[in-house]
C-alpha positions, 0 to 999 in steps of 0.5 A: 473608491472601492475599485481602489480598496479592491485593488490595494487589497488585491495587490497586497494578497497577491504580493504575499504569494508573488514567485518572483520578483517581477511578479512582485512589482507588477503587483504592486504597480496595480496596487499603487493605481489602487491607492491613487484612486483612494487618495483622489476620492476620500476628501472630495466625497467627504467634502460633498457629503459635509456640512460646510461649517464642519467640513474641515473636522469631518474631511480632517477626522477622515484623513487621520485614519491614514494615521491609524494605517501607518501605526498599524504597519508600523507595529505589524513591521515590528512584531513580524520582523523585530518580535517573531522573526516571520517571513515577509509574506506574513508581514504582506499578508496582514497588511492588507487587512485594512483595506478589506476592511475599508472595502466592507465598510464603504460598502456597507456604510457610506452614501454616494454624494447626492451633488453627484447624483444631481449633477447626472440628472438622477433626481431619484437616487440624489434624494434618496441619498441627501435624505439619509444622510440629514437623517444620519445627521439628525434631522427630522423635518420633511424630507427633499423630493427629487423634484425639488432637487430638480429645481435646484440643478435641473438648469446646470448644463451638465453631461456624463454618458451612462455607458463605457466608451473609452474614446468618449471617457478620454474625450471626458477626461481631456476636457476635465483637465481643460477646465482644471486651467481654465481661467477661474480655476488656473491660479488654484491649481498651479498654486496647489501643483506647486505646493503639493510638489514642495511639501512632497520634497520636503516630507519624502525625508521622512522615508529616509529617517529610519535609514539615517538613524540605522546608519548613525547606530541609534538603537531599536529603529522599528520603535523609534518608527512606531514613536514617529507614526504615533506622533502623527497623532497630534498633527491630526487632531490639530487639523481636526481642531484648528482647520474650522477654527483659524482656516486654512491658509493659517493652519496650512502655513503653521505646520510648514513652519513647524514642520521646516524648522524641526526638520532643521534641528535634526540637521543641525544636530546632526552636523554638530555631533563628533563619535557614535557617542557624541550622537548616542547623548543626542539621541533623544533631541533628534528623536523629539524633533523627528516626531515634531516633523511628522505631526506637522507633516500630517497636518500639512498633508491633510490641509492640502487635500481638503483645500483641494477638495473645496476650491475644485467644483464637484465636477472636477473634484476628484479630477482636481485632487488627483491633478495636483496630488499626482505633481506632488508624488512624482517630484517625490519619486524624483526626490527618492532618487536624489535623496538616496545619492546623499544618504551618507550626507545626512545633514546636507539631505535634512537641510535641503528637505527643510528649505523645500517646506520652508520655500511652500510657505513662502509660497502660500505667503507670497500667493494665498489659496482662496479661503473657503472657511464655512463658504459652500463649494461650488458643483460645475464649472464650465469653460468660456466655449460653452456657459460660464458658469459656477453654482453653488448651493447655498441656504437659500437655495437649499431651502424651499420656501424656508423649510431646509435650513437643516437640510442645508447644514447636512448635505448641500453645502 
């Protein structure tokens, strides 16, 4: 995660002063490794540093700060361009103030996830870790000793070489990927591919709204922007609310459904209008459904990426999320393409955005992601070749003779 804080912050500062548009891009392909690598580790180590019965309120509470960003970029767009008329570079340059920031905090304030630790055999740092945070989180009791941890995962065959090699790292990263469509987890992860790649379909629409809307001569499009990233705000607190509440699944098929159908009104609408001010007197529907979209896509996105983090082991996780997210970003990139040819289409693109959510909900129906709604995540993995095996750390086993039911609330769950 901090290499990719370094990275986006980096690519920002150094796009702001780019000479040249090739030096542009280059920069901004590095940034984009940058936020692959934020994406891939915020909720699976927010997962395992969570206890499980608020796993999804934390994990969802994290994932809303993505919110805060847009907002931010939002505004900056506006004052920068629509207020004060700057330049561009100006407008990069105060962009890249949130990851500097995330950077330092990171840094600074967050743990590195004692199941990690376990997992490598360094019993020493798991503790030290495990213990600050049931202390951050309130415990009082005796704290966990390395050797406890020990007892727990000394027994998991597990592996990861200390030292840098790259053929061993890909060897590593193949296996990972093995694992990934093994046969416990195959079902998990073309299901979570195939959502991620609908919703990415469906939700790259919202990239296009602002052209859409300057075409269709709706004034002031930056605010408009900024109302439609303000309405993500909603969507978060619905997954920050809802997620430990109905679970997963149900608040996942919801905001689809919310998010398919408001996006068919706007189609709709759309194609029903005649003149400018024919639409000029539908401005305010189109506007009101847009927002709907968007708070429904926040949830949808955030109940992807925490169902990700729980159903993929700890030895897989960030593997797994990046796996699954990764289908998602490219169907998008092919969708940017294929939206753009139907720019000067816009009913025929908002209809074909929503069958894209709506298909994902069926899908979710037709096959449902196992519901992991206050259950503890699983650490390894392994395939049939060596030891089947998947273990979970669960109350008893996080309690020595009884004394850890705090310390199984706080960190290994």
């Amino acid at each position: 995660m901090l290499a990719g804080l370094f990275l986006a912050s980096a690519s920002v500062l150094l796009c702001a002063g780019a000479p040249n548009v090739v030096l542009f891009v280059a920069f901004r392909f590095f940034g984009g490794l940058g936020a692959g690598a934020i994406l891939a580790s915020t909720a699976p180590l927010t997962t395992e540093l969570s206890p499980r019965e608020e796993r999804g309120f934390v994990v969802s509470f994290t994932n809303s700060f993505w919110t805060l960003g847009l907002i931010f970029t939002a505004v900056a767009a506006w004052a920068v361009f629509g207020i004060f008329d700057l330049n561009w570079r100006v407008y990069m340059a105060i962009t890249s103030l949130p990851s500097v920031c995330g950077f330092v905090l990171i840094l600074w304030l967050v743990p590195e996830s004692p199941r990690f630790f376990a997992l490598q055999g360094d019993y020493e740092r798991a503790a030290q870790s495990a213990n600050s945070i049931a202390t951050s989180l309130g415990y009082r009791g005796r704290l966990m000793k390395p050797v406890e941890i020990k007892q727990h995962y000394g027994h998991i065959f597990y592996q990861s070489s200390q030292q840098f090699n790259w053929k061993e790292k890909m060897q590593q990263a193949m296996n990972k990927l093995r694992l990934a469509y093994a046969k416990d987890l195959r079902r998990s992860t073309l299901t979570l591919q195939a959502l991620w790649t609908l919703v990415n379909i469906g939700g790259s629409i919202g990239t296009w709204l602002n052209t859409i809307f300057k075409n269709l001569h709706v004034q002031n499009v930056y605010f408009c922007f900024i109302l439609m990233n303000c309405a993500c705000i909603p969507g978060n607190i619905a997954s920050i609310v809802l997620t430990d509440r109905i679970g997963r699944n149900r608040f996942f098929g919801i905001s689809t459904l919310v998010a398919g159908a408001s996006l068919l009104c706007v189609s709709a609408i759309v194609s029903s209008v005649g003149d400018d001010e024919d639409f000029a007197n539908r401005t305010a529907a189109v506007i009101i459904c847009s927002c709907f979209f968007y708070a429904a896509l926040t949830g949808v996105y955030s109940c992807l990426y925490l169902m990700a983090s729980e159903l993929f082991p700890t030895n897989l996780r960030s593997t797994g999320v990046a796996l699954c997210s990764t289908f998602g970003r490219v169907a998008g990139l092919f969708a940017t393409f294929f939206n753009g040819s139907l720019i000067d289409r816009p009913a025929l693109l908002l209809f074909l955005g929503s069958c894209a959510l709506l298909l994902s909900l069926l899908l979710s129906i037709l096959f449902p992601l196992t519901e992991m709604k206050s259950k503890p995540v699983a650490d390894v993995c392994h395939s049939s070749e060596n030891v089947i095996e998947i273990h979970t750390c669960n109350k008893e086993e996080a309690s020595v003779s009884g004394r850890y039911h705090s310390f199984d609330r706080s960190i290994m769950t």
